[in-house]
DSSP file (Angstrom, degrees, kcal/mol; ACC not computed):
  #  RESIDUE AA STRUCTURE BP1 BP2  ACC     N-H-->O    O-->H-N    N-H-->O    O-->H-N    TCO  KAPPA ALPHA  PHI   PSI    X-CA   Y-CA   Z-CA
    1    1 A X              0   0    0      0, 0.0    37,-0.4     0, 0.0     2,-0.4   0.000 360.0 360.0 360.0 138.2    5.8   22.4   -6.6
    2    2 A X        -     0   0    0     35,-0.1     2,-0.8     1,-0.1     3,-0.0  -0.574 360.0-124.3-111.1 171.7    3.1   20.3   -7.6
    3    3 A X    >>  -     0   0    0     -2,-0.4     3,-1.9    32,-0.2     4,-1.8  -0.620  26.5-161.4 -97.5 112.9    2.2   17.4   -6.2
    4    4 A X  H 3> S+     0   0    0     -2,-0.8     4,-3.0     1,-0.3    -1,-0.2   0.513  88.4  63.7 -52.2 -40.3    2.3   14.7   -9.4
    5    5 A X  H 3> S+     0   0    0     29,-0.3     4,-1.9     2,-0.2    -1,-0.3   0.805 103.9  50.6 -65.3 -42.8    0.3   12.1   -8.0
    6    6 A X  H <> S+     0   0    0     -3,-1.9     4,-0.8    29,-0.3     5,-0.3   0.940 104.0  53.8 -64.6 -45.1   -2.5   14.8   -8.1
    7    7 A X  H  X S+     0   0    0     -4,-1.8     4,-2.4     1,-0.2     5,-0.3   0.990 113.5  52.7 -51.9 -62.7   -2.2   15.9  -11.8
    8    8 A X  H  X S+     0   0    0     -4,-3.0     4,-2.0     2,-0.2    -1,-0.2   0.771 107.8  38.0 -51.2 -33.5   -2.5   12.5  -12.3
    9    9 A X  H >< S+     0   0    0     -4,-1.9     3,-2.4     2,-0.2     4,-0.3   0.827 116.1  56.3 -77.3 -84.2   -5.6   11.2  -10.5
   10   10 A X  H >< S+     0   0    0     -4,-0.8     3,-1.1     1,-0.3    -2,-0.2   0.569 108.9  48.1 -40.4 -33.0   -7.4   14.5  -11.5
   11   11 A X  H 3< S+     0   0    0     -4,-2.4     2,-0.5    -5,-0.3    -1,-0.3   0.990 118.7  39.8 -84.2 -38.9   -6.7   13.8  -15.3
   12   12 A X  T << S-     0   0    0     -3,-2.4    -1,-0.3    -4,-2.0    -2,-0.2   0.012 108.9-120.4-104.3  45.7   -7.8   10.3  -15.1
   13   13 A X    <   +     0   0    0     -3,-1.1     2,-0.4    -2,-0.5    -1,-0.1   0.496  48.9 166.9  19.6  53.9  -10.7   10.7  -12.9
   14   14 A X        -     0   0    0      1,-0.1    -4,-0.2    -6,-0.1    -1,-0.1  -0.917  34.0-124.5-102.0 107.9   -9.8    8.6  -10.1
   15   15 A X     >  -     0   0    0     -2,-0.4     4,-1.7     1,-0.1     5,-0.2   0.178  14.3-136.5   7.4 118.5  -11.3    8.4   -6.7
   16   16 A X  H >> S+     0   0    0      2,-0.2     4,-3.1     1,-0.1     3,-0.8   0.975 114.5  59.4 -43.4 -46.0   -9.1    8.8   -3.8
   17   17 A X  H 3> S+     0   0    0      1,-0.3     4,-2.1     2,-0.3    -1,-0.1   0.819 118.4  42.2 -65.9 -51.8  -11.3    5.5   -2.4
   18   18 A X  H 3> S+     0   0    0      2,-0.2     4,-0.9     1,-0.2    -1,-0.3   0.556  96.6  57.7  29.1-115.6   -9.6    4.4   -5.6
   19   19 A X  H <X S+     0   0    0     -4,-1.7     4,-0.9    -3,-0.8    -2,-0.3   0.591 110.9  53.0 -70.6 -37.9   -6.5    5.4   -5.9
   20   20 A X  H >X>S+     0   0    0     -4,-3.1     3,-1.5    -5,-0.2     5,-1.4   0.998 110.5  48.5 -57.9 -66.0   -6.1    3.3   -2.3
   21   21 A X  H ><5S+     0   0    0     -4,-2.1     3,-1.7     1,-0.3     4,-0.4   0.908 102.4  61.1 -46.2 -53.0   -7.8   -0.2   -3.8
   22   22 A X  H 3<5S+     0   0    0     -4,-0.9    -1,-0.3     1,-0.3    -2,-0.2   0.755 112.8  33.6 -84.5 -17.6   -5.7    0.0   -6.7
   23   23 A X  H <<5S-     0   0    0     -3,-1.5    -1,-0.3    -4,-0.9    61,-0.3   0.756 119.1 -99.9 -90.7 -19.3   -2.0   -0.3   -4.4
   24   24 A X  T <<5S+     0   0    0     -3,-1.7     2,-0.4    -4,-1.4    -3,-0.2   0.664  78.6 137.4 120.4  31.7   -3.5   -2.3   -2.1
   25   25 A X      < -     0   0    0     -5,-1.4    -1,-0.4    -4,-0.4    -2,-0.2  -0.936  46.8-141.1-128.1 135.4   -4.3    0.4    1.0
   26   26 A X  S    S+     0   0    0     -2,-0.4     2,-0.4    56,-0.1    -1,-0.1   0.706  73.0  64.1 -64.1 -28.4   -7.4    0.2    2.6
   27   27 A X    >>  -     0   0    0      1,-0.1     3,-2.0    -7,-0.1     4,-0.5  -0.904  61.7-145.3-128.6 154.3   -8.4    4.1    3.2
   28   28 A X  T 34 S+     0   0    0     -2,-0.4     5,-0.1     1,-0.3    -1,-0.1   0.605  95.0  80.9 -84.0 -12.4   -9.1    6.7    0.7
   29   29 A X  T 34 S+     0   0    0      1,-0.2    -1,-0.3     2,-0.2     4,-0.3   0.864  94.0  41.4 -30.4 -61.4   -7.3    8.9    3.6
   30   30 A X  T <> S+     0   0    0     -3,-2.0     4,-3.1     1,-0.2    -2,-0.2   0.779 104.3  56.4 -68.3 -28.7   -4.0    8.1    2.7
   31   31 A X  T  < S+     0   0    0     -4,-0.5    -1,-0.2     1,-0.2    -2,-0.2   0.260 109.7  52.6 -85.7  -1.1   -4.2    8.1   -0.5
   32   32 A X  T  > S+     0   0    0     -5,-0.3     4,-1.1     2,-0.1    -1,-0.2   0.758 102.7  58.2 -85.2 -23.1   -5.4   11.9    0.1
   33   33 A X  T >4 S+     0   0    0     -4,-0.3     3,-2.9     1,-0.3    11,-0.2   0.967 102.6  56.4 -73.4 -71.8   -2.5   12.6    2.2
   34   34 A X  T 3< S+     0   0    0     -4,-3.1   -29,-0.3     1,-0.2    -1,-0.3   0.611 109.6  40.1 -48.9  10.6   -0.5   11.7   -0.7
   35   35 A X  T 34 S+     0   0    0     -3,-0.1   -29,-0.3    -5,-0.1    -1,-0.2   0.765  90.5 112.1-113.9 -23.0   -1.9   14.2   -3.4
   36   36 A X  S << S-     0   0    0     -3,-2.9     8,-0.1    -4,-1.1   -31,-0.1  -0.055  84.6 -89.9 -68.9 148.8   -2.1   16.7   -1.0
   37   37 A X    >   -     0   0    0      1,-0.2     3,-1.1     2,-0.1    -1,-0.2  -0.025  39.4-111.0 -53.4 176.9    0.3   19.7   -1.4
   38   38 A X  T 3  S+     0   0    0    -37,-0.4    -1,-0.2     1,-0.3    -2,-0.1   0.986 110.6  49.3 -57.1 -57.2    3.8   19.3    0.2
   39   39 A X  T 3  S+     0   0    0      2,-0.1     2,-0.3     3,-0.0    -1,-0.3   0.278  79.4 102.0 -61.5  20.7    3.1   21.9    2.8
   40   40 A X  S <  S-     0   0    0     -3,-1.1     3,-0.1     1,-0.1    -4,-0.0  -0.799  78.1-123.0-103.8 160.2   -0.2   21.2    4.2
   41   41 A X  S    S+     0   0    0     -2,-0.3     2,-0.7     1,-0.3    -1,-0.1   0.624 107.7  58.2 -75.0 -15.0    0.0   19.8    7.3
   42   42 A X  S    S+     0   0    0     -9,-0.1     2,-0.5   -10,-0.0    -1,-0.3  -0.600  82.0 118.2 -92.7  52.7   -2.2   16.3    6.4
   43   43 A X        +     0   0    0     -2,-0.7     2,-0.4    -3,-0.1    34,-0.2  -0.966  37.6 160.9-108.7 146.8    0.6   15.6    3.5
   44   44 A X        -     0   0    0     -2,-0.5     2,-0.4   -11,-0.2    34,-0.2  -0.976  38.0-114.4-155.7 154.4    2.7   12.1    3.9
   45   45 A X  B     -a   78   0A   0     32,-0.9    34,-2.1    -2,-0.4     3,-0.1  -0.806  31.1-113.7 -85.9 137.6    4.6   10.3    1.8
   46   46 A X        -     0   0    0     -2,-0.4    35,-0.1    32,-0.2    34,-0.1  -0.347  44.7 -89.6 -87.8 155.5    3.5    7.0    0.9
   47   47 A X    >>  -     0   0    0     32,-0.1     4,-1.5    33,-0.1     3,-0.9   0.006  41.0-103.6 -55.2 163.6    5.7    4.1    2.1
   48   48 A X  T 34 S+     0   0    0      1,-0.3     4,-0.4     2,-0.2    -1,-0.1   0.629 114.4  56.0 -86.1   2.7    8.4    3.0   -0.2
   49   49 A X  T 34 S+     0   0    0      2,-0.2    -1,-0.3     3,-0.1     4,-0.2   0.445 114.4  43.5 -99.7  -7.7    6.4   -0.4   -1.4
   50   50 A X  T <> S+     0   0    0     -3,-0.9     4,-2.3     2,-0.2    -2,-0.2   0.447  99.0  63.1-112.8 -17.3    3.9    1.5   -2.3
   51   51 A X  T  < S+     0   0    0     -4,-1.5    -2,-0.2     1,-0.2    -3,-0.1   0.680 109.0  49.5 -74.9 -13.7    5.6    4.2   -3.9
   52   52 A X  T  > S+     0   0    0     -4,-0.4     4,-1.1     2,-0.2     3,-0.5   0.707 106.7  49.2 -83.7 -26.2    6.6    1.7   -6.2
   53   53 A X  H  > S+     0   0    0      1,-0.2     4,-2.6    -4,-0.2     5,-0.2   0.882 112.6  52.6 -80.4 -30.4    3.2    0.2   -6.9
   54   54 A X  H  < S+     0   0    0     -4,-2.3     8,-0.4     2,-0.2     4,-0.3   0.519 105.8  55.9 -74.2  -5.8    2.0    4.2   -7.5
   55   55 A X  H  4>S+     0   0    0     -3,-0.5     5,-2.3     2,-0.1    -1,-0.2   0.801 109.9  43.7 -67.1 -52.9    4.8    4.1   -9.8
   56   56 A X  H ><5S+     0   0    0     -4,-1.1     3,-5.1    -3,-0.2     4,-0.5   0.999 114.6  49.5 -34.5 -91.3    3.0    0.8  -11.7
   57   57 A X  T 3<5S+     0   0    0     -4,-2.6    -3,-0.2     1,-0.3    -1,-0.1   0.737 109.0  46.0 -66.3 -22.4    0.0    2.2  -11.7
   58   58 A X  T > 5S-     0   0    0     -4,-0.3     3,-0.9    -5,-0.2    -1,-0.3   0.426 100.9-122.4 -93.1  31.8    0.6    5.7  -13.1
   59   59 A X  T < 5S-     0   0    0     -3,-5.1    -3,-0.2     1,-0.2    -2,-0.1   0.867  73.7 -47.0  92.1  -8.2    2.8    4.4  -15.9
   60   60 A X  T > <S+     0   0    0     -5,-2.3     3,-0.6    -4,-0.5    -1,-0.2   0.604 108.2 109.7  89.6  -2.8    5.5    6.5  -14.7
   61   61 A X  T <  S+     0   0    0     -3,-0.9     2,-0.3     1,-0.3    -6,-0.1   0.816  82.2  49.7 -97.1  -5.5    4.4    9.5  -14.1
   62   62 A X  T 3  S-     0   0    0     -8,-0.4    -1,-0.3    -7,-0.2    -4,-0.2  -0.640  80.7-164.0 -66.2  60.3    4.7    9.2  -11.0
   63   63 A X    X>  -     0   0    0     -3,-0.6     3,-1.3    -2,-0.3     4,-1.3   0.006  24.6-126.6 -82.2 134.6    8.2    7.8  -10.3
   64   64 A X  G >4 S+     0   0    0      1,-0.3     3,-2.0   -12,-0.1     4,-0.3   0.898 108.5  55.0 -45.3 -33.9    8.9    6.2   -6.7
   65   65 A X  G >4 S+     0   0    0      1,-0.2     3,-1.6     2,-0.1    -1,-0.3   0.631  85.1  67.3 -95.2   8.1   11.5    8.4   -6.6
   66   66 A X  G X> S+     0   0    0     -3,-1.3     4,-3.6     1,-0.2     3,-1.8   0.644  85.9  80.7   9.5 -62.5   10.4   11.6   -7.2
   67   67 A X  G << S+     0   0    0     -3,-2.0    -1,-0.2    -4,-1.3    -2,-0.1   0.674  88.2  52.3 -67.1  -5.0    8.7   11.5   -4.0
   68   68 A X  G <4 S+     0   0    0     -3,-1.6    -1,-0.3    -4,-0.3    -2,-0.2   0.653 103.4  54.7-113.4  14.3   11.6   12.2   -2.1
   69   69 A X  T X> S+     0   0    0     -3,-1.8     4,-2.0    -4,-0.1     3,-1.6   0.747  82.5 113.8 -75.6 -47.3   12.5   15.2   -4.0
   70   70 A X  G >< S+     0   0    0     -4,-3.6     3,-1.6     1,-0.3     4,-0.1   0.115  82.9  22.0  -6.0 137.6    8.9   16.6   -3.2
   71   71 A X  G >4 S-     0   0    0      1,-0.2     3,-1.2     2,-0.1    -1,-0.3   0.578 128.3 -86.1  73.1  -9.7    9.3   19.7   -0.9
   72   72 A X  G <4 S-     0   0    0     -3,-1.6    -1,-0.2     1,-0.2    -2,-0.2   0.881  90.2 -37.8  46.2  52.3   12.6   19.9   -2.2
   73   73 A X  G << S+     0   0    0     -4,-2.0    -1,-0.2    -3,-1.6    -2,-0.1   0.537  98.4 143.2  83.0  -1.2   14.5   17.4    0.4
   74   74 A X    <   -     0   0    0     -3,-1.2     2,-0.3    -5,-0.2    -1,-0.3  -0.450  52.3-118.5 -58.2 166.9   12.3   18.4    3.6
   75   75 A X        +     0   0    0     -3,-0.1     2,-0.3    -4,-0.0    -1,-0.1  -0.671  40.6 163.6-104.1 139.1   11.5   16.1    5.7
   76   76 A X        -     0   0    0     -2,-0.3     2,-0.2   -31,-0.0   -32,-0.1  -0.951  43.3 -83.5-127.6 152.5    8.0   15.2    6.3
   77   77 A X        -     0   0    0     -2,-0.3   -32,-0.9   -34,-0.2     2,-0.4  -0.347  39.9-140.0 -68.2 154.9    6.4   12.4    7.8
   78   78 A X  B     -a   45   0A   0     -2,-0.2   -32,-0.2   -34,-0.2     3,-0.2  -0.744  27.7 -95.3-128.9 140.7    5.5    9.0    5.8
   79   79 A X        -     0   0    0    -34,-2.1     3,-0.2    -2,-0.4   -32,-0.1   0.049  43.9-106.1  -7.4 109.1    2.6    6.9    5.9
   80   80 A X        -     0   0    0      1,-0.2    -1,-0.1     2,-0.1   -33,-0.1  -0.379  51.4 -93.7 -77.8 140.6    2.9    3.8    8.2
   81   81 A X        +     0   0    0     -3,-0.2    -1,-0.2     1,-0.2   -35,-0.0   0.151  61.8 151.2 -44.1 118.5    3.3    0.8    6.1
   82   82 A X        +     0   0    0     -3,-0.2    -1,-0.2   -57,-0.0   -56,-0.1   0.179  30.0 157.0-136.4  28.8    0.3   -0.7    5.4
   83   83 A X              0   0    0      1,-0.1   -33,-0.1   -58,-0.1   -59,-0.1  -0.223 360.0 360.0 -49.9 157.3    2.3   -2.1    1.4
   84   84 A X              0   0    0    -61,-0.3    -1,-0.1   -35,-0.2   -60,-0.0  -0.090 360.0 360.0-139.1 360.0    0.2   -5.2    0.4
């Protein structure tokens, strides 16, 4: 499955370093984490306050909830809250 968040930065040519300022997150890490496919082992899910602001910022095409369909209902680990 792919991971939405990525299609999106790649079409709009956005900076991990970025994609972090614009929710409020200080490192362009996390916001890597999040693009990354499910199954690599550096993938997380973004906290849920910020899966709503990545919801804001794409518009929608990234919808917070989405992200827990990802993987198709495994569990992974999620970001630690670092929501603004």
């Amino acid at each position: 499955m792919e991971n939405r968040l990525e299609a999106w930065r790649k079409s709009k040519g956005v900076t991990y370093q970025a994609l972090a300022d614009r929710v409020g997150i200080p490192h362009a890490a996390n916001a890597r984490a999040w693009c990354l496919p499910f199954d690599h082992k550096d993938f997380r899910k973004p906290p849920e306050m910020t899966r709503h602001h990545l919801q804001e910022l794409t518009g929608g095409a990234v919808v917070a909830s989405w992200w827990l369909s990802y993987g198709e209902g495994a569990k992974k680990k999620e970001s630690p809250s670092t929501a603004r």
